[in-house]
C-alpha positions as CSV (number, residue, x, y, z in Angstrom):
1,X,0.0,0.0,0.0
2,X,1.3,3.3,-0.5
3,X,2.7,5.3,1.7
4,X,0.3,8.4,2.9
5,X,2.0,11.9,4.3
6,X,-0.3,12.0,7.5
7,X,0.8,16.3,7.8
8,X,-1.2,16.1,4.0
9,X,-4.4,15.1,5.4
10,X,-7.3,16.7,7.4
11,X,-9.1,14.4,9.3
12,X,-12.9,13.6,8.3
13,X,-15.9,14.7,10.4
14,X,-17.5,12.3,12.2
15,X,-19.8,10.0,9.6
16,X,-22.9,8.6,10.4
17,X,-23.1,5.0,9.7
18,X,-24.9,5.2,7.1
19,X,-23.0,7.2,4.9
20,X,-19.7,5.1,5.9
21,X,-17.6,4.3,3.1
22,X,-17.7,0.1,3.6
23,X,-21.8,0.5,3.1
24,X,-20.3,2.0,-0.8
25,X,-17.8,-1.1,-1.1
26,X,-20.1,-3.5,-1.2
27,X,-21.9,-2.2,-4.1
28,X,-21.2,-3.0,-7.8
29,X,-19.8,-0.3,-9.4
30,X,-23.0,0.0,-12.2
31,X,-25.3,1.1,-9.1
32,X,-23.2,4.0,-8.5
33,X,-23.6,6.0,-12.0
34,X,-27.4,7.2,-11.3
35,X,-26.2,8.2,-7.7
36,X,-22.4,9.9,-8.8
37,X,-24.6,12.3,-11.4
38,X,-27.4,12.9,-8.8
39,X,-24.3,14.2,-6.3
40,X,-22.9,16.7,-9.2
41,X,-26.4,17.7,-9.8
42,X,-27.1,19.4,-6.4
43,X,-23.5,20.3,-6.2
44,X,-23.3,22.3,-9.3
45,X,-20.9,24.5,-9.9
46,X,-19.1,24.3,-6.6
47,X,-17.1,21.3,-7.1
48,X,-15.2,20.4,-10.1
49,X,-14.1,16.8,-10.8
50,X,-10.5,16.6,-12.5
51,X,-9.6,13.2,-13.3
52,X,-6.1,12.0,-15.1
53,X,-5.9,9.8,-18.2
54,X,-4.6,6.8,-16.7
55,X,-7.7,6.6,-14.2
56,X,-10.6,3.6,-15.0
57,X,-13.3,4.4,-17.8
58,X,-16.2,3.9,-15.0
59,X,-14.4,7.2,-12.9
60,X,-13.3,9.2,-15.7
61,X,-16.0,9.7,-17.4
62,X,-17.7,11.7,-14.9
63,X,-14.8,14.4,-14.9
64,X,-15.3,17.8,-15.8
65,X,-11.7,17.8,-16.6
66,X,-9.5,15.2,-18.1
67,X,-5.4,15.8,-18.5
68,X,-2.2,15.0,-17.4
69,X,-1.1,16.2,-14.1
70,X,0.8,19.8,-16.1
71,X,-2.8,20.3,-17.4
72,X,-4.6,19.4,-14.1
73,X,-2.1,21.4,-12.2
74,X,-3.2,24.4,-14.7
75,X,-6.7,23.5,-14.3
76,X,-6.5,24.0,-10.4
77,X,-4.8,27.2,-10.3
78,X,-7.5,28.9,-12.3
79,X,-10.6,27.3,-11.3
80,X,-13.1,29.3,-8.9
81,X,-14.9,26.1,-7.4
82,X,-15.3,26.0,-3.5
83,X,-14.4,21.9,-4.0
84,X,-12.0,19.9,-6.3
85,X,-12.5,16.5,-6.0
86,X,-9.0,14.7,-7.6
87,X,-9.6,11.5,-9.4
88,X,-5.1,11.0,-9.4
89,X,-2.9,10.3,-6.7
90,X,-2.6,11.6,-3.2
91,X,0.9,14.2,-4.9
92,X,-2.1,15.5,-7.4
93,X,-4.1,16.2,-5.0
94,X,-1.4,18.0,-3.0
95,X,-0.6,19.7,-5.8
96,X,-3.6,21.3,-6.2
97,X,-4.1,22.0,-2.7
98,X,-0.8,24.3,-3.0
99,X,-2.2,26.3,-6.1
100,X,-5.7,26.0,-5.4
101,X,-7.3,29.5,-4.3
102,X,-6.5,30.8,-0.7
103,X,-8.7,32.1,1.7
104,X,-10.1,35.8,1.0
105,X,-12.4,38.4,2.1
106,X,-15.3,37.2,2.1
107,X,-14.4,33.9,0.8
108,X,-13.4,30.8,1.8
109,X,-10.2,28.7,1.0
110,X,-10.6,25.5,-1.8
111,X,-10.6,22.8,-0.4
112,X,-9.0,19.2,-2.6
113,X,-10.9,15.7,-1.8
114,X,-9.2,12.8,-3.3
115,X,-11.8,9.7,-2.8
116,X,-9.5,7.3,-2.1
117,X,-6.1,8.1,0.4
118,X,-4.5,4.9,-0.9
119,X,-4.1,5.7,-4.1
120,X,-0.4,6.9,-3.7
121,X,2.5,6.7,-6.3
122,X,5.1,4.5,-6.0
123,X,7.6,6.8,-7.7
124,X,7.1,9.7,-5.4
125,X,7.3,7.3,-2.3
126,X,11.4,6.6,-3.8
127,X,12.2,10.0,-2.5
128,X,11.1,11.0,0.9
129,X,12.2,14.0,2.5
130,X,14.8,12.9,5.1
131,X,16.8,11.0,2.1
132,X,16.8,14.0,-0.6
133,X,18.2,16.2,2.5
134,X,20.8,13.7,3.7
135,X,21.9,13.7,0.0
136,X,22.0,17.2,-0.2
137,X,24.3,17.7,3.0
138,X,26.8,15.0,1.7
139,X,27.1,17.0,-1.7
140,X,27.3,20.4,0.5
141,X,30.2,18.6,2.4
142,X,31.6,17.7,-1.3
143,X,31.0,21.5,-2.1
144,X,28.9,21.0,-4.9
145,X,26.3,22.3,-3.8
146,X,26.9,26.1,-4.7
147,X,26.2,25.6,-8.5
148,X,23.7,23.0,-8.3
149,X,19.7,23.1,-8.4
150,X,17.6,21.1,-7.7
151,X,14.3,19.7,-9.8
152,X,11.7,17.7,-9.2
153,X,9.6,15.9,-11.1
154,X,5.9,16.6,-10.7
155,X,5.8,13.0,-9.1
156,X,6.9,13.8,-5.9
157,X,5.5,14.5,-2.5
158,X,4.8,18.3,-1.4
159,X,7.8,18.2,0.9
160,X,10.3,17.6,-2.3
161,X,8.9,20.3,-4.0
162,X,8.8,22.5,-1.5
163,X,12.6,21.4,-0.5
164,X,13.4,22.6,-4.1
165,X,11.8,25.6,-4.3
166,X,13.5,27.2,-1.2
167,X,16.9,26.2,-2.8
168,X,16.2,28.1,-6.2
169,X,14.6,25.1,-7.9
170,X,11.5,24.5,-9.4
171,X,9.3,21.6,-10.4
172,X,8.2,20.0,-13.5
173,X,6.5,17.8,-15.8
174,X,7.3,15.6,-18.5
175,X,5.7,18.4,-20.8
176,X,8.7,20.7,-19.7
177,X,11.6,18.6,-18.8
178,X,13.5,20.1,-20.9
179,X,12.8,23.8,-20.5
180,X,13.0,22.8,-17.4
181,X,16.8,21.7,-17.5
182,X,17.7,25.3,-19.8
183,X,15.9,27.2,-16.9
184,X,18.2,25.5,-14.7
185,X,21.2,25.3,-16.6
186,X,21.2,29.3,-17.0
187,X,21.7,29.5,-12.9
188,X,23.9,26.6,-12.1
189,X,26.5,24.3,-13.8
190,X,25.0,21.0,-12.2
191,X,21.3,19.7,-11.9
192,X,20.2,17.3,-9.6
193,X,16.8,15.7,-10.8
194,X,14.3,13.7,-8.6
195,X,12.7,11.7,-8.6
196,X,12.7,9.9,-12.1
197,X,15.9,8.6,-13.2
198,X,14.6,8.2,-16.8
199,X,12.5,10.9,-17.4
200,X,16.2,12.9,-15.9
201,X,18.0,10.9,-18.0
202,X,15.9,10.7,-21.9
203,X,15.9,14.7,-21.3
204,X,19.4,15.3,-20.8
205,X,20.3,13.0,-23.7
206,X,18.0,14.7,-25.8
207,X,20.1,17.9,-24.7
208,X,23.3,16.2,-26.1
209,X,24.6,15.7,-22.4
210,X,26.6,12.2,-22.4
211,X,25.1,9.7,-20.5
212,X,28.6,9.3,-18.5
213,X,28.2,12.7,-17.2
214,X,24.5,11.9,-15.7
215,X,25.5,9.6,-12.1
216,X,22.7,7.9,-10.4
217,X,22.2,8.6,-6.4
218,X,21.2,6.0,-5.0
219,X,19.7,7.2,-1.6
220,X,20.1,3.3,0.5
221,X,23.9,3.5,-0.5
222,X,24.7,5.0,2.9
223,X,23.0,1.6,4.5
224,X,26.1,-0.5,2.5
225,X,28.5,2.0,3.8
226,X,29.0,4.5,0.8
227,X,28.0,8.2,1.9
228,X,27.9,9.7,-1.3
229,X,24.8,7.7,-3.1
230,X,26.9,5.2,-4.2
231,X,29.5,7.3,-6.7
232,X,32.9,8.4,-6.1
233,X,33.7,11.9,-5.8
234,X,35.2,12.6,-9.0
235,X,32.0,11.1,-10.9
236,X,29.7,13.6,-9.0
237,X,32.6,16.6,-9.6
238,X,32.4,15.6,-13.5
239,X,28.3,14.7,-13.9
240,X,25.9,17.7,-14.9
241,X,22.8,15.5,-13.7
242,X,22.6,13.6,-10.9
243,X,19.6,11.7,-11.0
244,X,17.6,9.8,-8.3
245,X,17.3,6.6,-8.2
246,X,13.6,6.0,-9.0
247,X,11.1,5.0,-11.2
248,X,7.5,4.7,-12.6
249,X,6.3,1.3,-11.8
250,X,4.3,1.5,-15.3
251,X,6.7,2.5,-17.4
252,X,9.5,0.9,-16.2
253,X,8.0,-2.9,-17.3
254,X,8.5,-2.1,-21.1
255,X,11.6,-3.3,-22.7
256,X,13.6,-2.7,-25.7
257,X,12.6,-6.7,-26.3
258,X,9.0,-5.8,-26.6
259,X,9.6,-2.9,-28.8
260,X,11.6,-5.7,-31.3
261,X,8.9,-7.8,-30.7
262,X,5.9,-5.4,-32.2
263,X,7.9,-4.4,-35.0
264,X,8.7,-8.0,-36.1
265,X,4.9,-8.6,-35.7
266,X,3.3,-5.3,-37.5
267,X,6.0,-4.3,-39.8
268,X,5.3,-0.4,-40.2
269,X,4.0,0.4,-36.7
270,X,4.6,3.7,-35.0
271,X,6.3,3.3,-31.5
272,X,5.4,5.8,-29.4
273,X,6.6,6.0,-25.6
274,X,6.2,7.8,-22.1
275,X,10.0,9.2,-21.4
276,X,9.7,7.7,-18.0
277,X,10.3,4.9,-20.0
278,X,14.2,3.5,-20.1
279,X,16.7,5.3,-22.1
280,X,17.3,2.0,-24.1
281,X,13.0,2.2,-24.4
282,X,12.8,5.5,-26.2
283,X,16.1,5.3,-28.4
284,X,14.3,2.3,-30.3
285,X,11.1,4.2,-30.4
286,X,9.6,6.9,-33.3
287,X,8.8,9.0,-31.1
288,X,8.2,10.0,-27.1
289,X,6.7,12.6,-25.1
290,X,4.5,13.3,-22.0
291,X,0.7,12.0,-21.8
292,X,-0.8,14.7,-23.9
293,X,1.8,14.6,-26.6
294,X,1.1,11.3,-27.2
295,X,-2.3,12.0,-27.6
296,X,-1.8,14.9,-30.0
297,X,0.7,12.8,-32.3
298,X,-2.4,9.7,-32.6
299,X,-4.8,12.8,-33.1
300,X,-3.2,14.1,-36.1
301,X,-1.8,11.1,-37.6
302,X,-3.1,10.1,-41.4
303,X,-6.0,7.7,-41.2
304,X,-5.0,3.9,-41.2
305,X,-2.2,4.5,-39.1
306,X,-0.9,1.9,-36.1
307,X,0.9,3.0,-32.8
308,X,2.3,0.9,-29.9
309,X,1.9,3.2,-27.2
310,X,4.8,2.5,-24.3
311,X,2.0,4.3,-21.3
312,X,-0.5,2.8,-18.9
313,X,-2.8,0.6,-20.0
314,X,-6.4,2.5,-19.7
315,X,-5.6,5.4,-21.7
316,X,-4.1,2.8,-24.8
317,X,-7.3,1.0,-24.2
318,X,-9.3,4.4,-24.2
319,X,-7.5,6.1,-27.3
320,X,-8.1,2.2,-29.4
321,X,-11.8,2.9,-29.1
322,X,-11.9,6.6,-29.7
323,X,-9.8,6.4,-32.8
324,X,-11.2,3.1,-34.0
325,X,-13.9,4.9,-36.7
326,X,-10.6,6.6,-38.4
327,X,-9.6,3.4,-38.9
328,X,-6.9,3.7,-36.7
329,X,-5.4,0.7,-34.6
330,X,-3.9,1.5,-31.3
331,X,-2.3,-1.6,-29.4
332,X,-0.4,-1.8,-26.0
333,X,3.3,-1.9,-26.3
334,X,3.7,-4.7,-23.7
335,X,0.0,-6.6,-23.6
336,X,0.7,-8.4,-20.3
337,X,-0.3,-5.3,-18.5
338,X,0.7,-1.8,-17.9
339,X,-1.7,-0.9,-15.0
340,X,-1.0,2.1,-12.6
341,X,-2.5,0.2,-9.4
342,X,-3.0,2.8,-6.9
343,X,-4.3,4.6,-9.7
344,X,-6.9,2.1,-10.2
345,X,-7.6,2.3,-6.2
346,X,-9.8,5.4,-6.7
347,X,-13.3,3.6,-7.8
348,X,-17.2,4.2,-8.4
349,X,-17.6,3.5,-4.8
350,X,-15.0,5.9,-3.2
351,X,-16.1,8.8,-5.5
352,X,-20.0,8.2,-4.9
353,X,-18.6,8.2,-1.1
354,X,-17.1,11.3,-1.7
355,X,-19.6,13.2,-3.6
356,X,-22.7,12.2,-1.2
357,X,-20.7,13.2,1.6
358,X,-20.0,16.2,0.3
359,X,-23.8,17.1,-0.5
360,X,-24.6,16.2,3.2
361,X,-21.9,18.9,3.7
362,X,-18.9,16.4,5.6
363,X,-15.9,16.7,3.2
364,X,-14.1,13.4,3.5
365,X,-10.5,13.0,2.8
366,X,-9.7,16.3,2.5
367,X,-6.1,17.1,0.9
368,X,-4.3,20.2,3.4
369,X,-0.4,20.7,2.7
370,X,0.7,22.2,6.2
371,X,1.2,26.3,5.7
372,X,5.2,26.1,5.9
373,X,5.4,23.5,3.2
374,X,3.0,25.1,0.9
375,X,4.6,28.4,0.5
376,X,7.9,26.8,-1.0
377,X,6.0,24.6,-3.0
378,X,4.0,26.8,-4.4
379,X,7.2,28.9,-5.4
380,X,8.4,25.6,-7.1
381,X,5.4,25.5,-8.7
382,X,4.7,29.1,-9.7
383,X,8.1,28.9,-11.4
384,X,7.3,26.0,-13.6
385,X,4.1,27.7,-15.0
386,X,5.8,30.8,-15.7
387,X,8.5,28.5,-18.1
């Protein structure tokens, strides 16, 4: 189970028994469509549902936005509703807790609901606050630390981002990775990027820095006795990345093998891939980009065409059917199974939960990023809208 901040959660008001969340469970998840649109009825235009691409077609579909997290990010910043309810994960809903409206004159603050606290991310639990700071004192005692800032990956927990934002860094997405790295570039000779090593490492590369010159930190190298993530001094005085050592679940499972293996099966296929997919991943594919990108290249490709798409297994699924009348075929890049599990936690029954709750007027997992942590992190943030 994924690991929840507890200083990122406001604890629920009491619930009667009734409206408890096991009476939802035990429901099948067709029962829950008449009563999920009778809950946005009455709540109109006070809540907003944002929902990513990789959640399930029976949750989605009742969002009144759809994105990737740079779009949903944007989406919460802007938006005047009292509620946002996050169909993501718990650093989402964070997210948008950090640049959702404040409290006003006269009005009140947002407040961010994600139905389901489980649904974590596996890659933002590989970096946790006490580990990026250790590494960040052994590269001060290194004295590397005057030229170096630090990124973060969307993906990470408020803390990180707030961590980077107080030391001149910013946050960002796979749709600005690489502005991301020319932003930082222009202030300081070294970056060090969390918490994706291959989303860190396919931008760099596509930047023309050698792969010798990005080192991998590896934060449990202290725990087999080597202080400095696992790399000797003169590798971390000659890198101009150091990446963390983590990783998307998802997109880690596909393999150059399997992009061999489509090609060899559907000679002329487009391969298109996530770059939190391995380095070796994208140098075989056509082409690779963030969520949306991927979208837009199937959008405005010629009718007839094929893709394997190297990304999570419901949006493949969702763009095969949507482009199917265009005569378009969409497959899977790896068809054993690309689902984002925590993802997948949030379901019919913990967003009915959540929405009847909510029209009772009891707001249930509520998303709160403690005041000292949200003002960095919003700075992190800020900064990567304004590139």
């Amino acid at each position: 189970m994924a690991r929840v901040p507890e200083n990122a959660i406001i604890p629920d008001a009491e619930i009667p028994e009734t409206c408890s969340l096991e009476n939802y469970l035990s429901l099948p998840d067709h029962s829950m469509d008449e009563r999920i649109a009778a809950a946005r009825e009455r709540l109109g235009a006070t809540t907003i549902l944002l929902g990513h691409h990789y959640q399930r077609d029976e949750v989605i579909r009742f969002a009144d936005y759809t994105g990737d997290s740079y779009k949903l990010s944007k989406i919460a910043a802007e938006t005047e509703a009292r509620y946002l309810v996050f169909c993501g994960v718990h650093f989402m809903a964070e997210s948008a807790d950090v640049l959702g409206r404040p409290a006003g004159p006269g009005r009140e603050a947002q407040q961010v609901i994600l139905p389901d606290l489980n649904a974590g991310c596996s890659m933002a639990d590989m970096a946790e606050i006490s580990q990026v700071e250790a590494c960040w004192e052994a590269l001060e005692r290194l004295g590397l630390t005057e030229d170096l800032i630090p990124l973060t990956y969307m993906n990470s927990t408020a803390a990180i981002k707030a961590f980077c934002g107080e030391r001149g860094g910013l946050v960002c997405t796979s749709s600005n990775a690489r502005a991301a790295f020319e932003w930082a570039f222009a202030r300081g000779k070294r970056i060090l990027f969390l918490p994706d090593q291959h989303l860190g490492r396919n931008t760099g590369f596509g930047m023309n820095i050698p792969l010798d010159q990005m080192v991998v930190w590896d934060p449990w190298a202290i725990q087999l006795g080597t202080p400095s993530g696992g790399q000797s001094r003169a590798a971390l005085e000659a890198s101009r990345v150091i990446l963390w050592k983590g990783h998307c679940a998802v997109h880690q499972r596909f393999l150059p093998s399997h992009v061999d293996a489509v090609r060899a099966k559907y000679p002329g296929i487009q391969v298109i891939v996530h770059p939190e997919c391995r380095w070796e991943v994208c140098q075989k594919a056509d082409a690779l980009g963030s969520t949306e990108r991927l979208i837009k290249i199937v959008e405005d490709a010629p009718k007839g065409s094929m893709f394997a798409i190297g990304t999570e297994i419901h949006l493949v699924n969702r763009l095969a059917r949507r482009f199917a009348a265009e005569g378009k075929r969409i497959i899977t890049l790896d068809d054993t199974g690309c689902l984002c599990t925590t993802m997948y936690r949030i379901s019919p029954q913990h967003l009915a939960w959540a929405l009847e709750n909510l029209v009772e007027g009891r707001v249930v997992n509520r998303i709160a990023v403690r005041p000292s942590v949200k003002h960095w992190a919003k700075v992190a943030l800020d900064r990567m809208l304004e590139i």
